[in-house]
N, CA, C and O atoms as CSV, one atom per row, in Angstrom:
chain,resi,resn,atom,element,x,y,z
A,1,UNK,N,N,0.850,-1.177,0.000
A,1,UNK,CA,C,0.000,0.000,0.000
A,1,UNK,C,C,0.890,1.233,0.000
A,1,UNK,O,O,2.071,1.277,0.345
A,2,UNK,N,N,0.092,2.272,-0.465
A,2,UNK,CA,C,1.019,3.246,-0.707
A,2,UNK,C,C,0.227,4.814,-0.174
A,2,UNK,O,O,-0.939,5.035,-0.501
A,3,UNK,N,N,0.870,5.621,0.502
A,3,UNK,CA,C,0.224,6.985,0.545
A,3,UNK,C,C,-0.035,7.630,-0.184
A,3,UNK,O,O,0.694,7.796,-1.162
A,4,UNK,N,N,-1.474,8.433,0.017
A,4,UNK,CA,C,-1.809,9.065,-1.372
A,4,UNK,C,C,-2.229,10.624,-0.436
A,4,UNK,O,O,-2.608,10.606,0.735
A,5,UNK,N,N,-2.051,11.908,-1.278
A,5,UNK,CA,C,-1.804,12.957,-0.875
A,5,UNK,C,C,-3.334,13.635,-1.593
A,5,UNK,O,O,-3.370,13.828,-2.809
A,6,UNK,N,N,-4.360,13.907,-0.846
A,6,UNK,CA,C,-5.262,14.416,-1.570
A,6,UNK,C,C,-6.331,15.385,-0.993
A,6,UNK,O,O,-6.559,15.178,0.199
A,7,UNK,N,N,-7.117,16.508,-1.624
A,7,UNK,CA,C,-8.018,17.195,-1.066
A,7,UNK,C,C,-9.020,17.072,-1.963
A,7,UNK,O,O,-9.032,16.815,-3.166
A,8,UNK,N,N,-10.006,17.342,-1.022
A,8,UNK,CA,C,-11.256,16.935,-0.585
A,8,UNK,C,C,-11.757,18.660,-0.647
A,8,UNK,O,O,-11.231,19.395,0.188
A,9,UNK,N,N,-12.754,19.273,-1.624
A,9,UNK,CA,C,-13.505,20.521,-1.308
A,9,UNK,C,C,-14.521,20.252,-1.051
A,9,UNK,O,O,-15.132,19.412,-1.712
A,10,UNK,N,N,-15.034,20.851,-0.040
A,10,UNK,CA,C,-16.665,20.696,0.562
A,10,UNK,C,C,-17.486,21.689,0.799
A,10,UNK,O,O,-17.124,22.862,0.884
A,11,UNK,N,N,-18.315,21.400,0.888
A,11,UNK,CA,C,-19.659,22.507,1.346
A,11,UNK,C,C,-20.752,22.104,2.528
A,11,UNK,O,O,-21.173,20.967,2.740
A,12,UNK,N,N,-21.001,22.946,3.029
A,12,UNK,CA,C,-21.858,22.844,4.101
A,12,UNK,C,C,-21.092,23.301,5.435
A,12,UNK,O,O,-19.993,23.842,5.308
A,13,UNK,N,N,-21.622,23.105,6.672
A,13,UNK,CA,C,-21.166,23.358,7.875
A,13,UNK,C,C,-19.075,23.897,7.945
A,13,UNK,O,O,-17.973,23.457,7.616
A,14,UNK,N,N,-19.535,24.751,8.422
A,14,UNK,CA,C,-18.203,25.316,9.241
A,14,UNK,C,C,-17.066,24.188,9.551
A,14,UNK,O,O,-16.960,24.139,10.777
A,15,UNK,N,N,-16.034,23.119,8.841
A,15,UNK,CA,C,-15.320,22.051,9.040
A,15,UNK,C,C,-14.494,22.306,10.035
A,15,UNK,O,O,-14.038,21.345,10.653
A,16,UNK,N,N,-14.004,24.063,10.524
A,16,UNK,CA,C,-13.325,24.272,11.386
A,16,UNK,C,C,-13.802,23.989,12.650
A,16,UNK,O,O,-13.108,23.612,13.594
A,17,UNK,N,N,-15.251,24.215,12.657
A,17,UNK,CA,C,-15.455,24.367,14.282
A,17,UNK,C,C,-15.429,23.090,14.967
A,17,UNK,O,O,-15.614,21.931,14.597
A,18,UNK,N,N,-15.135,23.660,16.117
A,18,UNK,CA,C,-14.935,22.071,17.245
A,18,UNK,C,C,-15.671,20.682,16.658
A,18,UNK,O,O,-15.170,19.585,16.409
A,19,UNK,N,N,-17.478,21.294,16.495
A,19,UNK,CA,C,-18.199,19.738,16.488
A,19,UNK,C,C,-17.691,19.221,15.494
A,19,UNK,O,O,-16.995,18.220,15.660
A,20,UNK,N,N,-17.887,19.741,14.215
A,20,UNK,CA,C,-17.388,19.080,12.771
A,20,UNK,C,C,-16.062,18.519,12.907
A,20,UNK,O,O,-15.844,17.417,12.404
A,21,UNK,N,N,-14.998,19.243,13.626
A,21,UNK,CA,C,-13.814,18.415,14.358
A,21,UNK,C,C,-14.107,17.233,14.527
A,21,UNK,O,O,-14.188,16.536,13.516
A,22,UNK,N,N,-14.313,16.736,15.606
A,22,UNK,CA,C,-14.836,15.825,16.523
A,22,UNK,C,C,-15.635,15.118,15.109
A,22,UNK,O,O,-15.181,14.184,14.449
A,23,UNK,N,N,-16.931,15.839,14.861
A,23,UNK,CA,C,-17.319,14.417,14.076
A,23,UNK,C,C,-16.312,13.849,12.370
A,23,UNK,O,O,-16.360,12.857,11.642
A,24,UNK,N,N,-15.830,14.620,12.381
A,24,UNK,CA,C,-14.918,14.131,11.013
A,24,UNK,C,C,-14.014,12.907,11.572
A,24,UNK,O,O,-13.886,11.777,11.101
A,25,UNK,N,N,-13.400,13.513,12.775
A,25,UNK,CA,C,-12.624,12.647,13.184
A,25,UNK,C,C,-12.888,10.943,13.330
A,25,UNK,O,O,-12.251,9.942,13.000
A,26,UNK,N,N,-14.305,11.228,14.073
A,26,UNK,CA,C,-15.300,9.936,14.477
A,26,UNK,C,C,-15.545,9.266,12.809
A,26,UNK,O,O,-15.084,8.128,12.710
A,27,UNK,N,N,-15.915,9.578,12.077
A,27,UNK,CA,C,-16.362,9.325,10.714
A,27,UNK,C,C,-14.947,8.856,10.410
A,27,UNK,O,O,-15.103,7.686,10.061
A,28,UNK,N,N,-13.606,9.153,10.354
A,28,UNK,CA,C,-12.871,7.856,9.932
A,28,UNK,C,C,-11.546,8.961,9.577
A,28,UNK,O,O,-10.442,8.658,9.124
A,29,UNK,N,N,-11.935,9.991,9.854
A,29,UNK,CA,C,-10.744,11.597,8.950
A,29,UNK,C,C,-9.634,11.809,10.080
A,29,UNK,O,O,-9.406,12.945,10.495
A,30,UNK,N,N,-8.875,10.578,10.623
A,30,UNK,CA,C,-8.247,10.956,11.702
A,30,UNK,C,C,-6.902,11.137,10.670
A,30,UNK,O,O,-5.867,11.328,11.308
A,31,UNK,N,N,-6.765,11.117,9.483
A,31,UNK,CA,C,-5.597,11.167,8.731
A,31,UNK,C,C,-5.398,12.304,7.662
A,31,UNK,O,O,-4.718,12.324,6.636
A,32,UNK,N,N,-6.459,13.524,8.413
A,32,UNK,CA,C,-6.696,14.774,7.712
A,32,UNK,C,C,-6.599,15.756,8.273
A,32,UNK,O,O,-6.652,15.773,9.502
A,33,UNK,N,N,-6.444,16.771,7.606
A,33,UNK,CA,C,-6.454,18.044,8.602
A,33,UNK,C,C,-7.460,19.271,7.260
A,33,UNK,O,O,-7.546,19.253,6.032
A,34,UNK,N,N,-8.065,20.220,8.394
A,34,UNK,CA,C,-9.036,20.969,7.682
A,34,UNK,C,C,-8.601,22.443,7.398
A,34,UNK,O,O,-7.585,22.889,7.931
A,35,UNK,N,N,-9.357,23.190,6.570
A,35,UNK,CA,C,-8.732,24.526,6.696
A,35,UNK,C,C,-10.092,24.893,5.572
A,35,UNK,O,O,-11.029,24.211,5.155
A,36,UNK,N,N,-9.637,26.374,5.333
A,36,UNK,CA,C,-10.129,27.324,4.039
A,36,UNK,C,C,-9.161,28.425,3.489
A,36,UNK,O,O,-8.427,29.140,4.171
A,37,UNK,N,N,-9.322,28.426,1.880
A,37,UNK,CA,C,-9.053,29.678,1.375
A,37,UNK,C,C,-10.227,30.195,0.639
A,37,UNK,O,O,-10.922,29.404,0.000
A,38,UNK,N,N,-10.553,31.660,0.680
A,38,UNK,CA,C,-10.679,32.406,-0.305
A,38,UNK,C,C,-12.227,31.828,0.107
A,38,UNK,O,O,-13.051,32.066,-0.776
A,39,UNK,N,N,-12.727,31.161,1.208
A,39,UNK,CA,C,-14.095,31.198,1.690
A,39,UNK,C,C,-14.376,29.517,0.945
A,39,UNK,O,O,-15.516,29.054,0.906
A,40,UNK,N,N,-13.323,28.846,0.464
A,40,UNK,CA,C,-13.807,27.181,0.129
A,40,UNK,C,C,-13.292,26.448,0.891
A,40,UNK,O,O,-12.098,26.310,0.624
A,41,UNK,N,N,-13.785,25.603,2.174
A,41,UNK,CA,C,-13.647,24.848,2.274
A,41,UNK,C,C,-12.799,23.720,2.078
A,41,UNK,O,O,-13.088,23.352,0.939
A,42,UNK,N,N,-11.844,22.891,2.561
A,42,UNK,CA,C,-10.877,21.987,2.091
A,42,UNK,C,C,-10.823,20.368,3.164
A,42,UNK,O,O,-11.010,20.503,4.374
A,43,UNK,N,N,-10.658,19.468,2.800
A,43,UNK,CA,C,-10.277,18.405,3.817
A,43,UNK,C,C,-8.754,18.059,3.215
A,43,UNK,O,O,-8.667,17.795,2.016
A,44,UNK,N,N,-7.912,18.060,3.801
A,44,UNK,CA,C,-6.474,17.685,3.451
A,44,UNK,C,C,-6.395,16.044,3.819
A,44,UNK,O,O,-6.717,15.574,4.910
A,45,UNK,N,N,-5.953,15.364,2.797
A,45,UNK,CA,C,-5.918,13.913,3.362
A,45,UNK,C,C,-4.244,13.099,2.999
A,45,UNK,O,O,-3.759,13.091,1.868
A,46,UNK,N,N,-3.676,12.566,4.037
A,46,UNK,CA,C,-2.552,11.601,3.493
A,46,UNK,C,C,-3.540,10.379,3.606
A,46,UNK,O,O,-4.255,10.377,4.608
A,47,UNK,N,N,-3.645,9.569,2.908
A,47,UNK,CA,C,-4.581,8.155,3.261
A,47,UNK,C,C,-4.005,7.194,2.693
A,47,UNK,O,O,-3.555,7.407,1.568
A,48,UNK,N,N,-3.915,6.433,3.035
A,48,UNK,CA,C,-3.231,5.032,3.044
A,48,UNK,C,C,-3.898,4.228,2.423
A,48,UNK,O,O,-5.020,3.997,2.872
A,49,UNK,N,N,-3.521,3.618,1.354
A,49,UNK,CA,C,-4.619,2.580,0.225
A,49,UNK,C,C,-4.326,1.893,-0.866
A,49,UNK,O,O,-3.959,2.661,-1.756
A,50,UNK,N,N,-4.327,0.710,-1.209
A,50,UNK,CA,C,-4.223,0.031,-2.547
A,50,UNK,C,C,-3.872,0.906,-3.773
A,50,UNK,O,O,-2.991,0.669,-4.599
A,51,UNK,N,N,-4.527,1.721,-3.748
A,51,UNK,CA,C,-4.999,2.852,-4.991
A,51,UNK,C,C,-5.321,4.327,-4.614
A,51,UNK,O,O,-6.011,4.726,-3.677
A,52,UNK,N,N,-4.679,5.023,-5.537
A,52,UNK,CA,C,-5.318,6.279,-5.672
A,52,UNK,C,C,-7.091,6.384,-5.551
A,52,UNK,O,O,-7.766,6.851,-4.634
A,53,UNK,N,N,-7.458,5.856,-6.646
A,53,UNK,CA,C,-9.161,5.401,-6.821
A,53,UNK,C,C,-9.714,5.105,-5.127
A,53,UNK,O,O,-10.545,5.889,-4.670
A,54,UNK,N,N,-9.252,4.053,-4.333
A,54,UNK,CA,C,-9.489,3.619,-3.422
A,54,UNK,C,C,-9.129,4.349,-2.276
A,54,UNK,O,O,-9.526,4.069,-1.145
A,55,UNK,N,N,-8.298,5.386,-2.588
A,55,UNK,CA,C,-7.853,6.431,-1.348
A,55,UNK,C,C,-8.689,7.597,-1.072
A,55,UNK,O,O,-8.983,8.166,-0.020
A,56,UNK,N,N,-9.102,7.875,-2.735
A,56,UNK,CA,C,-10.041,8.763,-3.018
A,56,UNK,C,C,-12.145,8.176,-2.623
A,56,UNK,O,O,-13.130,8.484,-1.952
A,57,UNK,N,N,-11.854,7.611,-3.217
A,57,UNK,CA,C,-13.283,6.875,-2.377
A,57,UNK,C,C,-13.551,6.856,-0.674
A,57,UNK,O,O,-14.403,7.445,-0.008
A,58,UNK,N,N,-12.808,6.225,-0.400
A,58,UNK,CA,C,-12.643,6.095,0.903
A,58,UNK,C,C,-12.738,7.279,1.929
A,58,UNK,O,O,-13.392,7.205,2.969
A,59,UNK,N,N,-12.045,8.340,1.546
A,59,UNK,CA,C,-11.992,9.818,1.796
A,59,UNK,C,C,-13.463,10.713,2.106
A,59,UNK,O,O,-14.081,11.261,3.019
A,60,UNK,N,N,-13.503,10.516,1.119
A,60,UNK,CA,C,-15.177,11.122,0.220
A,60,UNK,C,C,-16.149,9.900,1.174
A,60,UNK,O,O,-16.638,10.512,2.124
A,61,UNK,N,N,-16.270,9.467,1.185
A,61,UNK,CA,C,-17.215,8.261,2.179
A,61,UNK,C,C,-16.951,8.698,3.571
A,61,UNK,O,O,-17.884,8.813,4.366
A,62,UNK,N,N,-15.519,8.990,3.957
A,62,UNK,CA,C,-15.624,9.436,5.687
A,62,UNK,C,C,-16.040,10.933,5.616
A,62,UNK,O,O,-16.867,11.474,6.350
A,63,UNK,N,N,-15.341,11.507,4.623
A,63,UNK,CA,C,-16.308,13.000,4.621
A,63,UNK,C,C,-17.385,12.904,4.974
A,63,UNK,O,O,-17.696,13.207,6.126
A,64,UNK,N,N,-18.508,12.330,3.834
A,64,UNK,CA,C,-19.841,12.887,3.302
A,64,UNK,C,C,-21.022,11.722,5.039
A,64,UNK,O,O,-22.194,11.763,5.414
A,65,UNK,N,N,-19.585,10.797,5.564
A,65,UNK,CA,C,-20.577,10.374,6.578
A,65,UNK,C,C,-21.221,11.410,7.755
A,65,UNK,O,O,-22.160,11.356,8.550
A,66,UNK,N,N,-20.337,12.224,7.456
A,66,UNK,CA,C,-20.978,13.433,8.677
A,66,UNK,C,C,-21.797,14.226,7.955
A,66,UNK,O,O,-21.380,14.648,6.876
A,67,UNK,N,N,-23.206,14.604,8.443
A,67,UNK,CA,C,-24.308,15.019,8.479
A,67,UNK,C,C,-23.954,16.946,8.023
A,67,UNK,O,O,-23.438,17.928,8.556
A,68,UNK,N,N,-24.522,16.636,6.932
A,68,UNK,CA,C,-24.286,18.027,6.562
A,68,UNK,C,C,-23.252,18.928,5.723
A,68,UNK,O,O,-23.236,20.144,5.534
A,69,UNK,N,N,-22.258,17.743,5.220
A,69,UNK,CA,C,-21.148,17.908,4.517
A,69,UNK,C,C,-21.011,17.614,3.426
A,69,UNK,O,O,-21.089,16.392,3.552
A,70,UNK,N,N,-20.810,17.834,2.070
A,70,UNK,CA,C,-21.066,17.564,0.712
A,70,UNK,C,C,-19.410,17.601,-0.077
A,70,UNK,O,O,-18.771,18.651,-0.006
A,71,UNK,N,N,-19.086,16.936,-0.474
A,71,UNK,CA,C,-18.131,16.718,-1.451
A,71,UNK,C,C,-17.930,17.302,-2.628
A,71,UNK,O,O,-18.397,16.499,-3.435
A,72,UNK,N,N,-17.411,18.447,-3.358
A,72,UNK,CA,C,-18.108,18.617,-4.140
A,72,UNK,C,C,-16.477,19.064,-5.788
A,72,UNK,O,O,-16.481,19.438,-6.960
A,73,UNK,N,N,-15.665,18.762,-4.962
A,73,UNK,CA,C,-14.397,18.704,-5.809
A,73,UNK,C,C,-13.261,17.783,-4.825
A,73,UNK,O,O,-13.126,17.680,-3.605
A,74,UNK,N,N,-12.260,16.957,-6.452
A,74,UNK,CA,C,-11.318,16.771,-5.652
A,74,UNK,C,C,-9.725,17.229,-6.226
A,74,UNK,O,O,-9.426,17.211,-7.420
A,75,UNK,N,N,-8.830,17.619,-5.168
A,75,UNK,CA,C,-7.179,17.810,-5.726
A,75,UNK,C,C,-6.192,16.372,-5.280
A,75,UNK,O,O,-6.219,15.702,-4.247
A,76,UNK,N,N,-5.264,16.226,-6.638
A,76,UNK,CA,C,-4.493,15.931,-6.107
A,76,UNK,C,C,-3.560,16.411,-5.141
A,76,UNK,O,O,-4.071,17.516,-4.958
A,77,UNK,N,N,-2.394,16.387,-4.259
A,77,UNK,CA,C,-1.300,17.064,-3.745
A,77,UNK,C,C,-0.326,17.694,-4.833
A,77,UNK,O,O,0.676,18.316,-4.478
């Protein structure tokens, strides 16, 4: 397996604040860190996986499990 370096743009709820913290984390994003520019939203991910495809899936699935969070672009690193 190999590390894959990727972001995640989202929409919805504030990703900075504490709860969305906490629940990203719970949802599976303990291998991310959050931020914004320019008012978009970002999930930063190193994730660990078979595949790019499969790093990227996987990502987007612990995102979008928290209530209120939408996926809605992705970057490579």
């Amino acid at each position: 397996m190999a590390t894959y370096g990727l972001r995640l743009i989202v929409e919805g709820p504030n990703v900075q604040e504490t709860p969305m913290l906490h629940a990203l984390y719970e949802g599976g994003c303990d291998d991310a860190l959050v931020g914004s520019i320019d008012g978009a939203q970002y999930v930063d991910f190193d994730r660990i996986a078979p595949s790019i495809g499969s790093a990227i899936r996987s990502a987007i699935a612990d995102v979008e499990s928290v209530d209120g969070i939408e996926v809605v672009g992705v970057d490579r690193d």
